[in-house]
N, C-alpha and C positions, 0 to 999 in steps of 0.2 A: 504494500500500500504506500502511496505517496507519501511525504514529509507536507504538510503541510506549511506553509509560509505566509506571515501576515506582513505584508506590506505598505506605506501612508500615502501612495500615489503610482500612476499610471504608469510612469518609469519604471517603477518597482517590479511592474507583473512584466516589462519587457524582459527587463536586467535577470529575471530569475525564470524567465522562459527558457528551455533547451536545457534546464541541469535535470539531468538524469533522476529519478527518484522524487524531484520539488513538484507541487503545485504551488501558486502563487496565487493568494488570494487579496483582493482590496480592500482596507479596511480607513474609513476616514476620520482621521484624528478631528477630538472634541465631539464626536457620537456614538452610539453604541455600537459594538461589535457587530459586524455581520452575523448573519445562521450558518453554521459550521463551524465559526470560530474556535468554539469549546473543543477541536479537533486539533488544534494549531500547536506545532511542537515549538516553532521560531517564530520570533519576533524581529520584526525591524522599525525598530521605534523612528516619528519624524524626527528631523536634525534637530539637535539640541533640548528632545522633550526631556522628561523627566518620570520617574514609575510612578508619580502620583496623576499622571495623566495618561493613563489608562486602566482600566475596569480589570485589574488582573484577575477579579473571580471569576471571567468569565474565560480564562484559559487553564483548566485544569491541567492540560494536558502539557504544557509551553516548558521546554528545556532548555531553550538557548533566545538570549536577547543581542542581537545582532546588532551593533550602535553603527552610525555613518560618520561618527565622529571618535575622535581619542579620546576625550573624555570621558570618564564614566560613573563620576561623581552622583552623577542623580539616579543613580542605578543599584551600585553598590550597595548590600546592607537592607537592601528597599523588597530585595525579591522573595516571594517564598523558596525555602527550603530546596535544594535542587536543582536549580536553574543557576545556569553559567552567563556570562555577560565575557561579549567578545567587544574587542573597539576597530574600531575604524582607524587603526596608526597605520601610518604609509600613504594616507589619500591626501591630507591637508598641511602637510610637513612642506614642503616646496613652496605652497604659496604663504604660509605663516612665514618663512624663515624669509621673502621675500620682504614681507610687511617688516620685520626686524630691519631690514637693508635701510628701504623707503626713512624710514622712524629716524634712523642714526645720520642719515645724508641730509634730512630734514635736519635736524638738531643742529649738525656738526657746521654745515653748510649755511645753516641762517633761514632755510627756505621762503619759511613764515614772515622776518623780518621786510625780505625784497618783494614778496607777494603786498604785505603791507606798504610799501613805497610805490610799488608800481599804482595799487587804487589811488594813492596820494599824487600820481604823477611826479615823483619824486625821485633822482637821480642816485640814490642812494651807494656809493661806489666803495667799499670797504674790505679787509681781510678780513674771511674768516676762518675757522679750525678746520681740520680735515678728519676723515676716519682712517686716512694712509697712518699704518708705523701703531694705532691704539691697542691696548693691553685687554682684551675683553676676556670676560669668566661667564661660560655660559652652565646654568646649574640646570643641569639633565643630561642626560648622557643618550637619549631614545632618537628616533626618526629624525622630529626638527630639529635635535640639535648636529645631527648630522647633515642636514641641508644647509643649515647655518653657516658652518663650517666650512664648505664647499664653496661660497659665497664671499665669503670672507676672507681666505685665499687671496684673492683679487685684488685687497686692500694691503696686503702686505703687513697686516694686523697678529698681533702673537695670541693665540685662542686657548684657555684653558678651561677645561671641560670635567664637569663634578658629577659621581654617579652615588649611587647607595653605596657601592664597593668598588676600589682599587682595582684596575686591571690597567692594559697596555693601552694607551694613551690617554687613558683617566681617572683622575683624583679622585678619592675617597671623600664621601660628606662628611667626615671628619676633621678633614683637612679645611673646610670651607671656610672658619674663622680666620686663620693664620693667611688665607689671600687675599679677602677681600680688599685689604687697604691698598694691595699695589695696583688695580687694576683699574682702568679708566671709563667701561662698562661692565655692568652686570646682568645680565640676560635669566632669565627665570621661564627654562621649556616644561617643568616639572609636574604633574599631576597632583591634582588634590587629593591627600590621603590622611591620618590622623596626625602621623610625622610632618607633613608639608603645611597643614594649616595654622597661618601666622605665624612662618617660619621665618616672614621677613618683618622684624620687630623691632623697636628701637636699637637694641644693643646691635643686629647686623645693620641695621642703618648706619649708625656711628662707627662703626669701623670702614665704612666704607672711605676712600680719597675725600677731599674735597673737590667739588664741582662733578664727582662722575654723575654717570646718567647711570640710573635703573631701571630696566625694561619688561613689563611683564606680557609674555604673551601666551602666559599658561593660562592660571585661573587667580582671580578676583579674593579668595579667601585665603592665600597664599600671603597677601602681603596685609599688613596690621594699615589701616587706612590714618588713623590718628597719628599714625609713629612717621609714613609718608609726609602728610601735609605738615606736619611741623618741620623736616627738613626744605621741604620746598618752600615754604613760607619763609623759613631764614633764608631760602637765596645757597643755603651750600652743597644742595644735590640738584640735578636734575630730574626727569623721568619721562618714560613714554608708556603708557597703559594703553593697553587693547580692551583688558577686563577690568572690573570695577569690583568692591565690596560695600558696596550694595550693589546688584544688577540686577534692571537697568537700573544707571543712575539717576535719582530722581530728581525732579527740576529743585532749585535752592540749595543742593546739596554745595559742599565748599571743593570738590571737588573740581567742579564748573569752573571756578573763575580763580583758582592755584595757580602761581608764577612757577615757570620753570617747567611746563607740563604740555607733554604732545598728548590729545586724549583722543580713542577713536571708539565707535560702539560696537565691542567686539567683532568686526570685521577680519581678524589677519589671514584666516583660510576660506573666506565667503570673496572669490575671485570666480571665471567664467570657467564651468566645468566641474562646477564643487560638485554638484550631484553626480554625475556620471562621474568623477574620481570616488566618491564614497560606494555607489555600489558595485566598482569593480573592487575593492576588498569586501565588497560585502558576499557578493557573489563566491569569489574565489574560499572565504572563510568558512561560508554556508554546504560547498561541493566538500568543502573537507568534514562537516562534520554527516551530511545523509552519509559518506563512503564508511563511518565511524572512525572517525581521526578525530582529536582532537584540534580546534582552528587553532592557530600561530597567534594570533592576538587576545587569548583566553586569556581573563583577567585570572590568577594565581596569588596566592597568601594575603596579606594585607593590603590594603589599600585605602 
């Protein structure tokens, strides 16, 4: 008998047409399950939802949640008993690590300041800093921080890269205190987990350089928002945020109108192709698990 597949859109039933053993069924987020549902061994939740939006009583049967994204924070811990959660790492790593590029050439370069000049009609003709030759520490060791890297190459930039565990060419999270101070960016690819949330706190604030930039383009709960704005408000850090804590950011918040701050509304993997790059892992994670394989991006131990 078929594996059953729930799907959030029209895509979905293309993308998972032709695998051996799958039916794809459509089921549309914010209403009730279709009839058959209660059949469904996998899920493919829409981008970005989260398990409280959807009726999981009405999938008795559901084994595997299929995410189109790396995150899996609103998953995690949420599911009953039995059910595994896969991510979607390897689809949106390239264009994240892109949006890092953009952030830092922005910053470094002034972008914002000559965009300002130019509405001004204002000749504004000045040096500014470059990302050629900067010292960046990027804290994750998975996907985008290997796209990152790849990237950064280009600027002839020294890259050190921080995992859970020491191996050949990266630094142990243990290590993390003793480098922050030399390095000119800090890059944050890490995943939200019990370990990671508010791990960026006052005391790693103040060790950082003066004037570096801090860049998050993991998750919103990772960085302590009070311990942020007080560096940026004194003017002696910088920052570029993709995520926020609170998300979305709500209007009045002090986040809005912080000096020293590139802010964008989580966009850095929301580039042309985002759906079709998420269900070719999705697909390819799903054929591994009808053949009974366990998929490569199976969330494992804590998280």
């Amino acid at each position: 008998m078929a594996v059953i597949v729930l799907v959030p859109d029209d895509y979905g039933i293309t993308a998972m047409s032709g695998i051996d053993g799958v039916r794809p069924m459509r089921y549309h987020p914010g209403e009730p399950l279709p009839d058959g549902s209660e059949h469904a061994e996998v899920l493919v939740p829409q981008l970005l939802s989260r398990a409280d939006t959807v009726d999981l009583n009405r999938l008795p049967k559901l084994r595997l949640v299929q995410l189109l994204t790396a995150g899996a924070d609103g998953w995690i811990g949420k599911l009953p008993d039995g059910v595994r959660v896969s991510t979607g790492r390897g689809a949106h790593g390239a264009s994240s690590a892109e949006w890092v590029m953009a952030a830092l050439l922005h910053i470094y370069r002034e972008l914002g300041r000559f965009v300002d000049a130019q509405r001004a009609q204002h000749w504004l003709s000045h040096q500014s800093d470059t990302l050629v030759g900067k010292r960046i520490l990027v804290v994750g060791a998975g996907d985008l921080a290997g796209e990152l890297v790849r990237r950064l190459a280009g600027f002839d930039t020294v890259v050190t890269l921080v995992g859970t565990r020491a191996r050949d060419g990266v630094r142990s999270i243990d290590e993390l205190p003793g480098l922050l101070g030399g390095q000119d960016v800090v890059v944050l690819t890490v995943p939200v987990t019990s370990r990671t949330t508010g791990m960026v706190d006052a005391a790693f604030l103040a060790a950082m350089k003066d004037n570096a930039v801090l860049v998050n383009i993991a998750r919103g709960p990772i960085v302590n928002t009070n311990a942020l704005l007080a560096e940026l408000n004194s003017g002696r850090l910088r920052a570029a945020l993709d995520v926020t804590d609170p998300e979305p950011l709500p209007p009045g918040h002090p986040l809005w109108t912080a000096p020293n701050l590139l802010l964008t509304p989580h966009v850095g993997g929301n580039s042309s192709g985002r759906r079709e790059r998420g269900y070719a892992v999705a697909r390819a994670e799903i054929t591994r698990f009808v053949a009974g394989e366990d998929p490569k991006n199976l969330v494992r131990g804590e998280y």
